[in-house]
DSSP file (Angstrom, degrees, kcal/mol; ACC not computed):
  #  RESIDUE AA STRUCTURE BP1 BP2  ACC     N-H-->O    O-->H-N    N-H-->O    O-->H-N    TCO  KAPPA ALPHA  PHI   PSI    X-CA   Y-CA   Z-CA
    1    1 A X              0   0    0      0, 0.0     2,-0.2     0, 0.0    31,-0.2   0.000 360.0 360.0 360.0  98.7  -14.5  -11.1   -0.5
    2    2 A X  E     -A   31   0A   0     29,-0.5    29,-3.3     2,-0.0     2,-0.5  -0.823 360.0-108.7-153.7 157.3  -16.8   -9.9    1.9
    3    3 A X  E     -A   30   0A   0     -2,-0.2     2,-0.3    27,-0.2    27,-0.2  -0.950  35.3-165.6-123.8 151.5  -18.0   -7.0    3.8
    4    4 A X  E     -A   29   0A   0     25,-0.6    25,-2.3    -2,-0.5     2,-0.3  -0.670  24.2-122.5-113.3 169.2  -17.1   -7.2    7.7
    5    5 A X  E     -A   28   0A   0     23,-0.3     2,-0.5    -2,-0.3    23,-0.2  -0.457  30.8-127.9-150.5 123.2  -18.7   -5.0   10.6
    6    6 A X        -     0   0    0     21,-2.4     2,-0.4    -2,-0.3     0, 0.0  -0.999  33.0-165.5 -86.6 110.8  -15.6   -3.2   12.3
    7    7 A X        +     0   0    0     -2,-0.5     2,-0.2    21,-0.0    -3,-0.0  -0.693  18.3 154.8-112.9 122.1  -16.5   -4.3   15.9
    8    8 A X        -     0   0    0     -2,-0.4    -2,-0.1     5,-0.0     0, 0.0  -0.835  48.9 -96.2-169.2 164.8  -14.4   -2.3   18.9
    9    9 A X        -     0   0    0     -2,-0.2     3,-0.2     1,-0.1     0, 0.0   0.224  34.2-116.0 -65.0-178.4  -14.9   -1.6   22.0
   10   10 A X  S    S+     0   0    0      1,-0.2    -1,-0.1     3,-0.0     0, 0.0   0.975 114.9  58.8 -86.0 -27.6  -16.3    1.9   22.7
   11   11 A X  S    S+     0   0    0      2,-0.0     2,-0.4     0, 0.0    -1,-0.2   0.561  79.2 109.7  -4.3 -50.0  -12.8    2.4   24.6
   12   12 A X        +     0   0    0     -3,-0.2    -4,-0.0     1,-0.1     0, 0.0  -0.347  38.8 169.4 -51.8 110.2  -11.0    1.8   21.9
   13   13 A X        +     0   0    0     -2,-0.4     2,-0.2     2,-0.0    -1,-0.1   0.290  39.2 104.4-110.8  39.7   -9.2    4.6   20.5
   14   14 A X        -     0   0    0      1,-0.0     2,-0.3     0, 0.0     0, 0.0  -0.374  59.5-130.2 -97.5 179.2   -6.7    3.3   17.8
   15   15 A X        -     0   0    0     -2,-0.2     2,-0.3     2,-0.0    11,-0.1  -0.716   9.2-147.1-109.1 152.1   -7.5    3.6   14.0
   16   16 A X        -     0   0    0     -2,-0.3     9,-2.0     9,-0.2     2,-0.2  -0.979  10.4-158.3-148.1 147.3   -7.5    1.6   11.2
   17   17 A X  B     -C   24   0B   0     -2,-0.3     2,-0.5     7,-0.2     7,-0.2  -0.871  31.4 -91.3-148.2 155.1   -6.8    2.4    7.8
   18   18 A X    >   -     0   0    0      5,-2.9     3,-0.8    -2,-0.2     4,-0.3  -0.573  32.1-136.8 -82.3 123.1   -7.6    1.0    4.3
   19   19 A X  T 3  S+     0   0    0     21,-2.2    22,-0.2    -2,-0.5    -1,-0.1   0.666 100.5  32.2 -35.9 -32.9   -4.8   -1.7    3.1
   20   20 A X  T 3  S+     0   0    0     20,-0.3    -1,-0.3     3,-0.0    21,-0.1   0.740 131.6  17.6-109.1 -33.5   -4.9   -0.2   -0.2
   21   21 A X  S <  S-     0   0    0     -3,-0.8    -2,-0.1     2,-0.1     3,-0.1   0.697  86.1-125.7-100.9 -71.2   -5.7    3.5   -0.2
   22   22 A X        +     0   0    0     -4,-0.3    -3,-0.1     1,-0.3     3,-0.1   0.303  58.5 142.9 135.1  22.4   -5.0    4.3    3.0
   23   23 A X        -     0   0    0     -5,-0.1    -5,-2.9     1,-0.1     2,-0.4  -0.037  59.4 -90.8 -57.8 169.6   -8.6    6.0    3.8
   24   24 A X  B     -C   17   0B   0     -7,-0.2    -7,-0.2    -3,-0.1     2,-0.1  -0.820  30.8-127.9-111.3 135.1  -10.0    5.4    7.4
   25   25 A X        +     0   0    0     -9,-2.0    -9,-0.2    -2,-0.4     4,-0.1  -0.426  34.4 172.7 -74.4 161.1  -12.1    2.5    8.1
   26   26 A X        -     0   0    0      2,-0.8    -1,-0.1    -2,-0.1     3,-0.1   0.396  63.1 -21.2-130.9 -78.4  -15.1    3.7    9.7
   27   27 A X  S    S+     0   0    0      1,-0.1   -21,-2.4   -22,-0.1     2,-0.2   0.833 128.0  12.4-107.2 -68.3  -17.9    1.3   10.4
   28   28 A X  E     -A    5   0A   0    -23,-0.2    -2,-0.8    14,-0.1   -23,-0.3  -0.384  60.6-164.8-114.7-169.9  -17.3   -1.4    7.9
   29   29 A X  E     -A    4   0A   0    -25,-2.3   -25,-0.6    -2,-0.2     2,-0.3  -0.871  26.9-117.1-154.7-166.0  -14.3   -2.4    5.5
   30   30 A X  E     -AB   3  41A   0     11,-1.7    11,-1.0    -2,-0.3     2,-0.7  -0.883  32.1-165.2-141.6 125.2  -14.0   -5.0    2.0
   31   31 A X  E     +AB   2  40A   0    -29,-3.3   -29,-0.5    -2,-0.3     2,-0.3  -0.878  15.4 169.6-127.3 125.6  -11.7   -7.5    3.3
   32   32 A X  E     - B   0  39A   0      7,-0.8     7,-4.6    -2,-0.7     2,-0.8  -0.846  35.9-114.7-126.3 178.6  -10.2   -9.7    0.1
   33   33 A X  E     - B   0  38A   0     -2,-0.3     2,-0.7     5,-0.2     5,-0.2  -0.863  30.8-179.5-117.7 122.9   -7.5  -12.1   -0.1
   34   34 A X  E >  S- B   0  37A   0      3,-4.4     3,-0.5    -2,-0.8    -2,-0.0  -0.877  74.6 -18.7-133.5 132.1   -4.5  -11.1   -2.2
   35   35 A X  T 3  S-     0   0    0     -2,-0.7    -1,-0.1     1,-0.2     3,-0.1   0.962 123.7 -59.8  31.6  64.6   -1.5  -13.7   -2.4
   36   36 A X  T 3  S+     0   0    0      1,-0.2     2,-0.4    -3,-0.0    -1,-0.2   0.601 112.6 120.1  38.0  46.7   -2.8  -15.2    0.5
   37   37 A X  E <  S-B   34   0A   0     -3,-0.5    -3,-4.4    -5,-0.0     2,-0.6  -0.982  70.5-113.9-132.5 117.4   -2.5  -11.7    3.0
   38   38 A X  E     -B   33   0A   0     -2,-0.4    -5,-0.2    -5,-0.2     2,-0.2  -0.680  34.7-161.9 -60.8 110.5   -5.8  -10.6    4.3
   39   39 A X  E     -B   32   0A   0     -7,-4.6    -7,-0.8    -2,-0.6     2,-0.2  -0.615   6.8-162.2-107.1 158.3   -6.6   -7.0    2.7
   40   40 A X  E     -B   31   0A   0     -9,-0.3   -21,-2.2    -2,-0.2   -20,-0.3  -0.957  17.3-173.9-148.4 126.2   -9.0   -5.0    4.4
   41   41 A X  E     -B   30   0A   0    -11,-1.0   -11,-1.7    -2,-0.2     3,-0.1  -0.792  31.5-138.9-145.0 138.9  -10.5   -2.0    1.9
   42   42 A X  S    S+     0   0    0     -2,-0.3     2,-0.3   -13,-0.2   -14,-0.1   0.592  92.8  28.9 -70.9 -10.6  -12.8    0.8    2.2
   43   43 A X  S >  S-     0   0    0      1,-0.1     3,-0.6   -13,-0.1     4,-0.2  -0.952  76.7-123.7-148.7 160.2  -14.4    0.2   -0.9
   44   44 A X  T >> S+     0   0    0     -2,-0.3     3,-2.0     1,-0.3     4,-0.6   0.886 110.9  56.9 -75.6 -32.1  -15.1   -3.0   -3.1
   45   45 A X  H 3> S+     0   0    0      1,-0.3     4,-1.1     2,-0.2    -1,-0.3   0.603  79.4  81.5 -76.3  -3.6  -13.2   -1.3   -6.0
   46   46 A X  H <> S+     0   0    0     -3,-0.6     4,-0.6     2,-0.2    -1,-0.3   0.434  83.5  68.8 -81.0 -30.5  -10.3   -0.9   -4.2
   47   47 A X  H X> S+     0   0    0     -3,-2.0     4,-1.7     2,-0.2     3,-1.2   0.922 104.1  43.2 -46.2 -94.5   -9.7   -4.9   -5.2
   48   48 A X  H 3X S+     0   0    0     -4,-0.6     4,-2.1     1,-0.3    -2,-0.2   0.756 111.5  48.5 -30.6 -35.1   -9.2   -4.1   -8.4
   49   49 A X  H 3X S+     0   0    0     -4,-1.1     4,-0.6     1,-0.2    -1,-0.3   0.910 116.4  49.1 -69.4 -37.9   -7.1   -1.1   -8.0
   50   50 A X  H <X S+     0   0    0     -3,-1.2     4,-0.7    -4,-0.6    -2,-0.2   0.662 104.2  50.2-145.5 -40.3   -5.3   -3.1   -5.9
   51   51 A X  H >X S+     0   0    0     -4,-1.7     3,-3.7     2,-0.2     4,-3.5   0.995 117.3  54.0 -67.4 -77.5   -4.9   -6.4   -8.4
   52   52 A X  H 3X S+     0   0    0     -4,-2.1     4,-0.7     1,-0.3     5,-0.3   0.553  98.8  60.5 -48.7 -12.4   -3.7   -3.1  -10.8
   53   53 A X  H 3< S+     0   0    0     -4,-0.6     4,-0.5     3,-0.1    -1,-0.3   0.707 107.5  45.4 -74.1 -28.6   -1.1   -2.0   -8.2
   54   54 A X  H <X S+     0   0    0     -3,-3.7     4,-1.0    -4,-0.7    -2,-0.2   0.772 109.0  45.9-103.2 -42.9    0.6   -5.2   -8.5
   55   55 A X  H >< S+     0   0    0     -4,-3.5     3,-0.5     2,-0.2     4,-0.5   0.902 113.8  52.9 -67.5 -15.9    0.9   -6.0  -12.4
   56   56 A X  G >X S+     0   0    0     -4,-0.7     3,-2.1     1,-0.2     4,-1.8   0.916 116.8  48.4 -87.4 -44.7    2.1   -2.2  -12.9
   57   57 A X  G 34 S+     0   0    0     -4,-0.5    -1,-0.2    -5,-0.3    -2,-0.2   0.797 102.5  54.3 -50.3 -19.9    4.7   -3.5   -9.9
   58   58 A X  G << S+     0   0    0     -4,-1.0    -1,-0.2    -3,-0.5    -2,-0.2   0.396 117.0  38.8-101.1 -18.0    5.8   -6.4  -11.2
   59   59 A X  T <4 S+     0   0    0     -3,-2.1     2,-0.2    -4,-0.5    -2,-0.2   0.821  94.5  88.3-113.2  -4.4    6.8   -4.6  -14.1
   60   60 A X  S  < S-     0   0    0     -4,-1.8    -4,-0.0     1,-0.1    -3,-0.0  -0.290  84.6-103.0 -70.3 127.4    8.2   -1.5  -12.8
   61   61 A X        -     0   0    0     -2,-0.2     2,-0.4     1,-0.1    -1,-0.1   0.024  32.6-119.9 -37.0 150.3   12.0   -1.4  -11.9
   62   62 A X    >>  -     0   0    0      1,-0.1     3,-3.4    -3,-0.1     4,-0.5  -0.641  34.7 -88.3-106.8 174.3   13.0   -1.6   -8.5
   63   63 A X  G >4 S+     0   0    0     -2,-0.4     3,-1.9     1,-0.4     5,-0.2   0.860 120.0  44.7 -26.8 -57.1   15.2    1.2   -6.5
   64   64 A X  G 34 S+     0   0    0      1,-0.3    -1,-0.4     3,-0.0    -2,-0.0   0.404 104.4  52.8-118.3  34.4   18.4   -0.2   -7.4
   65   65 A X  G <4 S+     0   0    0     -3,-3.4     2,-1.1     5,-0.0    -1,-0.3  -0.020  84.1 113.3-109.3  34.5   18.2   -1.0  -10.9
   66   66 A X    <<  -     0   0    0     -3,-1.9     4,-0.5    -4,-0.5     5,-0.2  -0.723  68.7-142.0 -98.4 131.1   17.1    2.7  -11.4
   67   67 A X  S  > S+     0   0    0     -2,-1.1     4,-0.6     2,-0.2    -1,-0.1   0.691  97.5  66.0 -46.2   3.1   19.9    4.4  -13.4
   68   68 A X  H  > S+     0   0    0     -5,-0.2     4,-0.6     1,-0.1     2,-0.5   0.732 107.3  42.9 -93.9-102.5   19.0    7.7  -10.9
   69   69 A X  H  4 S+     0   0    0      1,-0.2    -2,-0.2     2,-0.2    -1,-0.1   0.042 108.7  45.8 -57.3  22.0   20.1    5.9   -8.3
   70   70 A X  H >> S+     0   0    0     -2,-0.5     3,-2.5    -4,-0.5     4,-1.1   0.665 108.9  66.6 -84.0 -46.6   23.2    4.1   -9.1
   71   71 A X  H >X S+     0   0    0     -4,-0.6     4,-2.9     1,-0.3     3,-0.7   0.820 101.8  51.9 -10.2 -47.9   24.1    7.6  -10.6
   72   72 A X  H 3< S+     0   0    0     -4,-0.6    -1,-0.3     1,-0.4    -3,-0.2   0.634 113.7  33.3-107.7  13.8   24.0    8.5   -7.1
   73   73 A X  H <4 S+     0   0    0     -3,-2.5    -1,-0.4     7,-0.1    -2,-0.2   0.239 130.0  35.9 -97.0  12.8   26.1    6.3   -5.4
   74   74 A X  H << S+     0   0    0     -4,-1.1     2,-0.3    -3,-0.7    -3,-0.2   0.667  98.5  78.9-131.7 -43.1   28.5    5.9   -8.3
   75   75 A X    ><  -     0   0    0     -4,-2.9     3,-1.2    -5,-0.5    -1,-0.1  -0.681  55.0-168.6 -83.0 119.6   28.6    9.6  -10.0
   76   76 A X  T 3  S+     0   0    0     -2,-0.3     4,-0.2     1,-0.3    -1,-0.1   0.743  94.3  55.7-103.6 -14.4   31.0   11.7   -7.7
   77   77 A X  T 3  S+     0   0    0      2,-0.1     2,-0.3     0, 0.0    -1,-0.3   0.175  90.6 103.3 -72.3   6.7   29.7   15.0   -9.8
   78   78 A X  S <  S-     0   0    0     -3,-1.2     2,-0.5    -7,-0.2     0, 0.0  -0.821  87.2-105.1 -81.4 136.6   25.7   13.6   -8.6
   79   79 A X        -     0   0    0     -2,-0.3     2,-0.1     1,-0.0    -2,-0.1  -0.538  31.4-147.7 -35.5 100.2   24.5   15.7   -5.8
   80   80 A X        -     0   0    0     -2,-0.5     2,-0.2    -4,-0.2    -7,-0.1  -0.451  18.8-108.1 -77.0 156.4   24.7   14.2   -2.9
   81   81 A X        -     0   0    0     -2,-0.1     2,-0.1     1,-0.1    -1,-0.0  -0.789  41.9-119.8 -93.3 129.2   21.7   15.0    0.5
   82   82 A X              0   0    0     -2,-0.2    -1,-0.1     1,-0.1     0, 0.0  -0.198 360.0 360.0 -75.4 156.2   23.7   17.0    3.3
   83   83 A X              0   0    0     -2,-0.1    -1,-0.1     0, 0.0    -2,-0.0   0.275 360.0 360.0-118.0 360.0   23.6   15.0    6.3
């Protein structure tokens, strides 16, 4: 949990964006380690949001045990998206 210097060449034109927000790195970034994947942050608080992203995930349902979508493979009165 540190802050690093974003180093490129002056050539370089790609972009880099914050792991967490999705803000543009500029100069520096917050890089912390969450379940052993190097995150790289525009802001220090951005660990914490980021810590909070994960218990509300870990209890939220996932895609397909939400009843809106077996509804829509299952319900032949659900609207289906024209193709």
């Amino acid at each position: 949990m540190s802050w690093v210097e974003l180093r490129k060449p002056w050539h370089d034109t790609s972009v880099d964006y914050c792991d967490v927000c999705g803000n543009l790195l500029i100069h520096e970034y917050w890089e912390f380690n969450a379940g052993g994947e190097i995150m790289r942050a525009c802001r220090e608080d951005d660990e914490q949001l980021w810590a909070r992203l994960e218990t509300f995930r870990a209890t939220y349902p996932s895609t397909t045990e939400n009843s809106i979508y077996r509804a829509r493979l299952t319900d032949t009165k659900f609207p289906q998206a024209k193709e």
